[in-house]
C-alpha positions as CSV (number, residue, x, y, z in Angstrom):
1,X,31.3,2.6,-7.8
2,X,31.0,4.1,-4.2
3,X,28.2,3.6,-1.8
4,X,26.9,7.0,-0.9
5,X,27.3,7.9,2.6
6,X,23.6,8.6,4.4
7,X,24.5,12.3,4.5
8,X,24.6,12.2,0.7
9,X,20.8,10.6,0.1
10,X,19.4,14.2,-0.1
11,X,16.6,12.7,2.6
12,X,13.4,15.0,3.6
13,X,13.3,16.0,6.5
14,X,9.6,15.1,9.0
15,X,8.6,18.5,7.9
16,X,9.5,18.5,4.4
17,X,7.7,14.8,3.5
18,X,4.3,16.2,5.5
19,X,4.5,19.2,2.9
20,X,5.9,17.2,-0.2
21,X,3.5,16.4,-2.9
22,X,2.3,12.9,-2.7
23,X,1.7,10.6,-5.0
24,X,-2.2,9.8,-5.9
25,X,-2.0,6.3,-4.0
26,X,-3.4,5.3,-0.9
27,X,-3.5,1.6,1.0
28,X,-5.7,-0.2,2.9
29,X,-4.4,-2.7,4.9
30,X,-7.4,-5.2,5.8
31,X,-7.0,-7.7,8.7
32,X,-3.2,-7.8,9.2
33,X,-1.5,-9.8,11.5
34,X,1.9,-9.3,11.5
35,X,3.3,-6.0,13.0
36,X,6.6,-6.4,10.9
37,X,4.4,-6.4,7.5
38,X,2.6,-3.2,9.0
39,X,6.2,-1.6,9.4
40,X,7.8,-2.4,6.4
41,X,4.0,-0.8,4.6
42,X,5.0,2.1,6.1
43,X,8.9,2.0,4.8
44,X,7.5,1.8,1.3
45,X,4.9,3.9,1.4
46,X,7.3,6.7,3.0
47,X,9.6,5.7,0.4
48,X,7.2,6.8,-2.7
49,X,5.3,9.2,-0.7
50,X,2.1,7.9,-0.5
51,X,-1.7,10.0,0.5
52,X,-2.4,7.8,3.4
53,X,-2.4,4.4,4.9
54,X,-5.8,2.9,6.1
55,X,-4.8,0.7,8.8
56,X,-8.5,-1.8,8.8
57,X,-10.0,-4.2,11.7
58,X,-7.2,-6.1,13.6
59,X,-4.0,-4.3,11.6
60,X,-2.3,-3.1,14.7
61,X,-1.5,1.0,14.6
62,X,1.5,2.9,15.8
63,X,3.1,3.3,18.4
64,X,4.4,-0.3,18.7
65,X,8.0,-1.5,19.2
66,X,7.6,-4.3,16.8
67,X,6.1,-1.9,13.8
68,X,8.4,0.7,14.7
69,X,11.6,-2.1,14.6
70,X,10.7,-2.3,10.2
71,X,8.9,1.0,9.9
72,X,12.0,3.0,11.0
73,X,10.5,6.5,11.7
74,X,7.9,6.6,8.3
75,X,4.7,6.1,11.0
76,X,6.2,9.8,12.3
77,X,5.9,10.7,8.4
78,X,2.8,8.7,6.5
79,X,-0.4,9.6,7.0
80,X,-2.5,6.9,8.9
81,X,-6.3,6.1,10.5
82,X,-7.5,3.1,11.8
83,X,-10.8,2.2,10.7
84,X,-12.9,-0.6,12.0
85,X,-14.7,-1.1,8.5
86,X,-13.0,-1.9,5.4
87,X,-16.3,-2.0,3.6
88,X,-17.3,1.5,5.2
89,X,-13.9,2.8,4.2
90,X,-14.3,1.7,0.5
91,X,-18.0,3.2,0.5
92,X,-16.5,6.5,1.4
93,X,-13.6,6.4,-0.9
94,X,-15.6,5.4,-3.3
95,X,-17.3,8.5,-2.9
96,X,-14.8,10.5,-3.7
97,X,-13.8,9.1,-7.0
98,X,-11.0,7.0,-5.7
99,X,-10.6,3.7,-7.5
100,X,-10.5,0.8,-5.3
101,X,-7.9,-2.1,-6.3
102,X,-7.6,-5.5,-4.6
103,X,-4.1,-7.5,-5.1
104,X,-5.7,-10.5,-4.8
105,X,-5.5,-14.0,-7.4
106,X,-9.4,-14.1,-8.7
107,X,-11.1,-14.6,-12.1
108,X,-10.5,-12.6,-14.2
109,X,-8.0,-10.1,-12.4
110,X,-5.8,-7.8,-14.3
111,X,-2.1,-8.6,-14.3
112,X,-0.4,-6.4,-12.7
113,X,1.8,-5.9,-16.1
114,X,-1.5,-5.1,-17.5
115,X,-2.8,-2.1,-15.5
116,X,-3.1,1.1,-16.6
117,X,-3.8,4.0,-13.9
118,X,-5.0,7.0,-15.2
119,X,-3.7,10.3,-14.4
120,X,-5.8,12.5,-12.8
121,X,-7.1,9.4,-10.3
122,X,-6.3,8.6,-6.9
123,X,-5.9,4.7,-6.5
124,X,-6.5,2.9,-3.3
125,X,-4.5,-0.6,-3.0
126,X,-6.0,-2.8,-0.9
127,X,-3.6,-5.9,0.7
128,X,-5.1,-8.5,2.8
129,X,-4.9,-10.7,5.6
130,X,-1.2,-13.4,5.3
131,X,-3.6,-16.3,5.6
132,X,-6.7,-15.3,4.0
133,X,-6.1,-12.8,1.9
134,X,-8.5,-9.9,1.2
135,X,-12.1,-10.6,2.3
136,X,-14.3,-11.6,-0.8
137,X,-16.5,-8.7,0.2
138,X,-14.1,-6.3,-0.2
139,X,-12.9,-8.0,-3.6
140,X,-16.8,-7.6,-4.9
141,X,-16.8,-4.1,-3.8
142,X,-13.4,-3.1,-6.0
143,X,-13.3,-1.4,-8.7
144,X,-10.6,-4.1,-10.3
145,X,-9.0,-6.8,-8.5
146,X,-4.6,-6.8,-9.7
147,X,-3.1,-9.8,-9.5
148,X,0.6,-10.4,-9.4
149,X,2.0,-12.2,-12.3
150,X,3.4,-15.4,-10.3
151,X,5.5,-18.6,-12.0
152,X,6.7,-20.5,-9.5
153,X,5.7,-22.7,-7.1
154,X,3.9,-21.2,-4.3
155,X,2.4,-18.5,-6.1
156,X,2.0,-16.6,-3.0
157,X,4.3,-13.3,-1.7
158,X,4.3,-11.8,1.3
159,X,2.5,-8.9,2.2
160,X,5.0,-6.4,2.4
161,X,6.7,-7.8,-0.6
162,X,3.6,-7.8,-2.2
163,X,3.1,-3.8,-1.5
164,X,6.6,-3.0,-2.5
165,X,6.1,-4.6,-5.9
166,X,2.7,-3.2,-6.5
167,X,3.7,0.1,-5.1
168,X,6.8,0.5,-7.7
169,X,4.7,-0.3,-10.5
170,X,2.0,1.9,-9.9
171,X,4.2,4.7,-9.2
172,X,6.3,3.9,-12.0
173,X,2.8,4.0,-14.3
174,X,1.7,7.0,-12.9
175,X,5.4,8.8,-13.4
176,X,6.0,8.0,-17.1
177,X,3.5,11.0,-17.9
């Protein structure tokens, strides 16, 4: 086997992503810290073409050198807002039929194994704070709270590889049709 050269990935270009169909998926990121998560949220999402990022309360937004140093150009290509609310924000999705998902370990969460997304719907995936997780407000308002099947441990990831994992399954789910 050869690694393929860069010029043989077939990459969009700025232009071509902002007019590529995206994939019914959008996250909220509520309350975090790190501007290297942030980043590499935006890597993935660029990398399965996500709606839009919701970047809530203290998540930093572009432009910043230390997002920029894991996002690698996807802030120039993903969708973004800041919004002060998380709560607001999941009132107005809400409102237009999109189907709010914590990744969070609670009660009776679904394994992430165990979801089933339905065509036809737009999913918001909301990842929360590296210390506290997502707020137990915004866990009450979802529509279904995922939880990462876990076996180890610390049964606790990291945001971003958190996202990634969620992401790829969803995706995946929502491709096989």
């Amino acid at each position: 086997m050869r690694k393929l050269k860069n010029s043989e990935l077939d990459r969009l270009s700025v232009d071509g992503f902002k007019e590529a169909k995206k994939t019914p998926i959008i996250i909220i990121l509520d309350n975090i810290r790190s501007l290297n998560n942030i980043g590499s949220v935006f890597r993935t999402s660029d990398a399965f073409l996500i709606e839009k990022i919701y970047l809530c309360g203290i998540t930093a937004t572009p432009p910043h050198k230390d997002i920029h140093k894991t996002a690698l150009g996807s802030t120039d290509t993903v969708n973004w807002e800041h919004v002060e609310n998380t709560l607001d924000l999941i009132k107005k999705l809400k409102a237009d039929d999109v189907k709010i998902c914590a990744i969070e370990q609670a009660e009776n969460a679904t394994m992430l194994n165990d979801f089933k997304p339905k065509q036809q719907t737009t999913y918001a995936l909301v990842f929360g704070n590296e210390v506290k997780g997502v707020s137990q407000d915004v866990v009450n308002a979802s529509d279904v709270v995922i939880e990462i099947p876990q076996f180890g441990t610390k049964h606790s990831l990291n945001i971003s590889v958190s996202c990634g994992v969620v992401v790829w399954d969803v995706f995946n789910k929502l491709s096989e049709f």
